[in-house]
N, C-alpha and C positions, 0 to 999 in steps of 0.2 A: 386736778389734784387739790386738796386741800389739806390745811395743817392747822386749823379747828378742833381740838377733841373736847376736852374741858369749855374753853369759852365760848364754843358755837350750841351750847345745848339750849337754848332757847334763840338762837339767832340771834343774839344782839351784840354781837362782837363788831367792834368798829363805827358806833353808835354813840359813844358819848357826845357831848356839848362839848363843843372847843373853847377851852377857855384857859390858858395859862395863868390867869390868875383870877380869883374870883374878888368881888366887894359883896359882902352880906349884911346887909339890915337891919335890925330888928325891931319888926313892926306887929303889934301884937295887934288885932282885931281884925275885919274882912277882909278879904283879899278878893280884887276883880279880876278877869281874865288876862288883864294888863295890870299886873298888880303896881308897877311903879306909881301909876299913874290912877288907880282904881283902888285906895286903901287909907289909912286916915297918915299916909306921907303924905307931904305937900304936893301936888299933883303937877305944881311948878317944877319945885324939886328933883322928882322923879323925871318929869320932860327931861331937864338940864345933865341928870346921869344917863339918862337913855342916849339922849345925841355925844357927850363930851365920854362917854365910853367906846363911839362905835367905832369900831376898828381900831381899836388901841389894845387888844389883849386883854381887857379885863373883862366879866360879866358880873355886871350887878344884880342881885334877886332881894331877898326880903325875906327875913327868919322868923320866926316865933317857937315858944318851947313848946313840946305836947299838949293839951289836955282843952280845955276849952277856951274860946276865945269871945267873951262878954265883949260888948260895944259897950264899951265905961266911957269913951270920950277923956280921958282922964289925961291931962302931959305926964310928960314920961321922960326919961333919959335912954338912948338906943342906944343899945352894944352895938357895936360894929366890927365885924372880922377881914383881915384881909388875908386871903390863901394864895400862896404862887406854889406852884407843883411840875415845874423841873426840875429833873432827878439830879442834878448836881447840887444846886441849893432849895429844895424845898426849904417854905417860912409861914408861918402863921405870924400876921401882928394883930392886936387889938387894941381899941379906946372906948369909952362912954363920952357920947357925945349930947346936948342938949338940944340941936338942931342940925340935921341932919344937912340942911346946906352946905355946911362947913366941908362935905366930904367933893363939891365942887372946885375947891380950888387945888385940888392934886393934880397933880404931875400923872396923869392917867397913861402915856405913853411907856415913862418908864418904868410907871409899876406892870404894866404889861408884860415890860422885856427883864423883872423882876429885882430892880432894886425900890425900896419902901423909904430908902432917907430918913430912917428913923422917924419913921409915922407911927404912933402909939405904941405901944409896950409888947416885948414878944410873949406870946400864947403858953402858958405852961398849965399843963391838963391831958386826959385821953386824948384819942383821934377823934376829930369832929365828925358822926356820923349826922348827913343832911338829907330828911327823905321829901319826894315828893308830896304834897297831901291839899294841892289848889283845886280844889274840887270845881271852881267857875272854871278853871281853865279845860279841865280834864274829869271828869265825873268818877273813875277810875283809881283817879290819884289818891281824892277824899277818901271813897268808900276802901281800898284797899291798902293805902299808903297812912294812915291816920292810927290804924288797928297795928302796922309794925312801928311808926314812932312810940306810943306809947308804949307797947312792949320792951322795947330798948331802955326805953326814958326810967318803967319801973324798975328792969333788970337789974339797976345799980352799974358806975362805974362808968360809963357812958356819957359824950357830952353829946345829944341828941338834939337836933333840932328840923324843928317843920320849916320846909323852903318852898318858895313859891314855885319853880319850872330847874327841870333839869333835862327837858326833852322828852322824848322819847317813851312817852306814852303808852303807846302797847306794849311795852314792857312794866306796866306797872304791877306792884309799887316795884320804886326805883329809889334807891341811895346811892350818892356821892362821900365817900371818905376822905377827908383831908389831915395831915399837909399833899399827899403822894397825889390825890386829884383823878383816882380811879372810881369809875361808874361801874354799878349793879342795875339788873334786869331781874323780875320775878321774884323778887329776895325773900324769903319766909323769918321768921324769928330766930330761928336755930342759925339758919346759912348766913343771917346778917351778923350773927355774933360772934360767928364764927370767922368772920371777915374781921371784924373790929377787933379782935383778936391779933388777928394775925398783921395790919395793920399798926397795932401798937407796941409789934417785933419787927419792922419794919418788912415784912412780906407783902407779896400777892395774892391773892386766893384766885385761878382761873376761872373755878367755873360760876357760872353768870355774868361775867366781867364783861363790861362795854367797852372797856376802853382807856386809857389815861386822858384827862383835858388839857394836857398841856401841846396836845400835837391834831393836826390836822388828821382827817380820817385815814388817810392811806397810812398815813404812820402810825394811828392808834391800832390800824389791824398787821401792822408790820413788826409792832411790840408784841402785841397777842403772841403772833404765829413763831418768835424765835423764844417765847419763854414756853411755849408748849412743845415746840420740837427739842427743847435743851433742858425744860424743868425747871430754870430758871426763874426763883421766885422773890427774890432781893427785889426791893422796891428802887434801887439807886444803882444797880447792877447795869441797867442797859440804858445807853442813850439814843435817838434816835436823829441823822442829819434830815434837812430836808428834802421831800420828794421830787423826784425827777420826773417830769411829765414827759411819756412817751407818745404818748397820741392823751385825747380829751376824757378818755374811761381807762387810760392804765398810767401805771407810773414806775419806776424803783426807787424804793427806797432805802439808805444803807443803814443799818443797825448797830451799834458797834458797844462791847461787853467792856467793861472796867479792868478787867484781867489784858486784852489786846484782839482777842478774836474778833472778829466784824463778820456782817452779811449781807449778802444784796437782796430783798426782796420782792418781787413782783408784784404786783395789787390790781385788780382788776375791778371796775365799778360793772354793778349787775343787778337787777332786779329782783325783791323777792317774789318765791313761788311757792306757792300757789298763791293768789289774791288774801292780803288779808287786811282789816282796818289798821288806821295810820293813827288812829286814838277808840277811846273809849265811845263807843256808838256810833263811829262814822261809819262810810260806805265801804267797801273793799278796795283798795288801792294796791299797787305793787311798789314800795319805797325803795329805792336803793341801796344797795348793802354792797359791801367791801369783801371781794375773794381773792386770798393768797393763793398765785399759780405756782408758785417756788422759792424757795429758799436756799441762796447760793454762800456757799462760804466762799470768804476774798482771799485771790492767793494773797501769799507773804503777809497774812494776817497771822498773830500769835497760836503755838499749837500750842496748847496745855494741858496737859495729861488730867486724869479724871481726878486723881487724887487731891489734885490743886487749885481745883475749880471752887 
């Protein structure tokens, strides 16, 4: 059984990057296939966020605007964003910084588990569309992810930005929208605007959807499957607890709606099929993907008639 309809059309439901909160950069010229440490950031620098991030809930990347990126060698002042995206307090903060060291001495734990301590100033503007377009890292991302930034970026209205990795490869191109912290797969010009859209009404858009980053994967396909089985498209609507491991490839997870209704979900880790590549020109691999076996409503959870939903 599956409860896929919308966000399984490309297979990439339950795929995003885990990340409840994101740190981004902005580093305007090459980016190497390790961009922290491959890019005109200090390559110290970058070491020092890569270790003092890991396992703290945040992920660091590295931003630039569309269009071309000259090796001018020139200093510069880096915007820096910081995204937390659980649905109870999504937050965007930002500052201008002169040297990006400075963003080593945070409190990287807590801004993980999403308090900022009034770290720079809060973000007022559209929603940040972030697409993939690291052409060292993924050749796919450049050639297909570069041609939907700048679409976006000319469209108007749009805060767009090129991001170094957001996963997930064979799914290019790929955008991340923040504050809500939902990934796309396969996204074309039309479907991404039409995300950003709905994004800036605080909605979801299903279909291509990987996933929210603010939850591990059994949970991002736990979210998927009760907003496609309920229509459910409020971005702050569902929360989800953490997973219950039942054995090493299944889990429940419980889901539970703003209104009072909850659900148990079942999640099963599985292989994709048939063989397909895990990036842009590898070999055929089968990666792992996340299948909802069921969807249980919790007794003595709230009923609430259609009208009041």
């Amino acid at each position: 059984m599956t409860y896929f309809g919308k966000a399984a059309a490309v297979l990439a439901a339950a795929t995003a990057a885990v990340a409840p909160t994101w740190l981004l950069i902005e580093q305007p010229g090459p980016w190497g296939a390790k961009a922290l440490r491959a890019s005109h950031l200090n390559a110290a620098v970058g070491r020092d966020l890569e270790r003092l991030t890991d396992g703290s809930g945040v992920r660091p990347a590295l931003i630039r605007r569309p269009g071309r990126h000259a090796d001018l060698h020139r200093p510069t002042r880096h915007r820096v964003l910081l995204a937390h995206t659980a649905p109870h307090d999504p937050w965007i903060r930002t500052a201008w910084l002169d040297d990006p060291a400075e963003l080593t001495a945070l409190d990287f734990a807590a801004l993980g588990a999403g308090t900022h301590d009034g770290w720079g100033t809060p973000y007022v503007g559209p929603p940040l569309a972030l697409v993939c377009t690291n052409g060292r890292r993924d050749r796919c991302c450049a050639v297909q992810g570069r041609p939907l930034a700048d679409e976006l970026a000319r469209s108007g209205g749009n805060d767009v930005w090129e991001v170094t990795h957001l996963g997930g490869h064979r799914f290019a191109p790929t955008m991340l929208v923040l504050p809500h912290g939902y990934a796309y797969g396969r996204v074309d010009g039309h479907h991404a605007k039409d995300v950003l859209t709905a994004v800036a009404a605080g909605r979801v858009v299903l279909t291509g959807c990987r996933g929210r980053s603010a939850w591990e994967r059994p949970g991002q396909a736990a979210d998927l499957a009760v907003r496609d089985l309920t229509g459910e498209e409020r971005a702050d609507a569902l929360s989800v607890g953490p997973a219950e491991p039942l054995t090493p490839d299944t889990w429940s997870v419980p889901v539970r709606h703003r209104d009072g209704r909850a659900w148990r979900v079942a999640v099963t880790r599985t292989v994709s099929e048939p063989p397909r590549p895990e990036s842009c020109g590898a070999a055929l691999g089968t990666p792992a993907r996340m299948e909802v076996t069921g969807v249980e409503p919790v007794a003595g959870a709230a009923e609430v008639p259609p009208r009041a939903r």
